[in-house]
C-alpha angles and dihedrals in degrees: 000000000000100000082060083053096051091049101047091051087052082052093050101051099037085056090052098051091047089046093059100035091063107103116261110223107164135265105315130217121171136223116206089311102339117114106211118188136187146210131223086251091075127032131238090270089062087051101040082051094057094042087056098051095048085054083047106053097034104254089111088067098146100261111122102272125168131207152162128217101200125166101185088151138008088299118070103227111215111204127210134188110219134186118262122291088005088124097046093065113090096202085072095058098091088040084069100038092051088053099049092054087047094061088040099063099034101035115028104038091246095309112148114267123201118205126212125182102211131189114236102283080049093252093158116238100179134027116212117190128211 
């Protein structure tokens, strides 16, 4: 019996660590294959909005996409995985630029949006102002 003991609690704390070591990225909803998650700091409007808008505008457009709405300050930071390299690329730039405007405009009521191109775990790479 207390070797039963001894490996369920092995079990119970190897789950728990695994549990708290998988990356937090937020709540997630997704739009036709993107996967758009969001932080506490906006709220599922926000999120539903953007979403919207993504299904709106095409880039929804079923393929498998990955972002994060975040508003750790007075500017909502949208938060794109991009393939390898993509940010390194200046000819992309205004690409970027040119997004973050866009949902600025027709998302966030003009509010300033900040763009980051993020590897797959959304460690940002590049960072794109309005």
């Amino acid at each position: 019996m207390k070797k039963v003991l001894i490996v369920v609690g092995v079990l119970v704390i190897a789950i728990a660590v695994w549990v708290i070591s998988m990356p937090r990225y937020g709540e997630k909803l997704e739009f036709n294959g993107t996967e758009v998650y969001y932080t506490k700091s906006v709220n599922e409007a926000d999120a539903q909005k953007l979403g919207a808008y993504l299904l709106e505008s095409g880039f929804a457009d079923g393929g498998t996409k990955s972002v994060q709405l975040s508003k750790p300050d007075s500017a909502y930071h949208f938060r794109m995985v991009v393939k390898e390299g993509v940010e390194k690329d200046s000819a992309n730039d205004i690409t970027f630029q040119a997004l973050a405007m866009t949902l600025s405009w027709n998302v966030f009521d003009n509010a300033p949006v900040i763009l980051e191109a993020c590897d797959n775990t959304f460690n940002t790479l590049r960072v794109y102002r309005k």
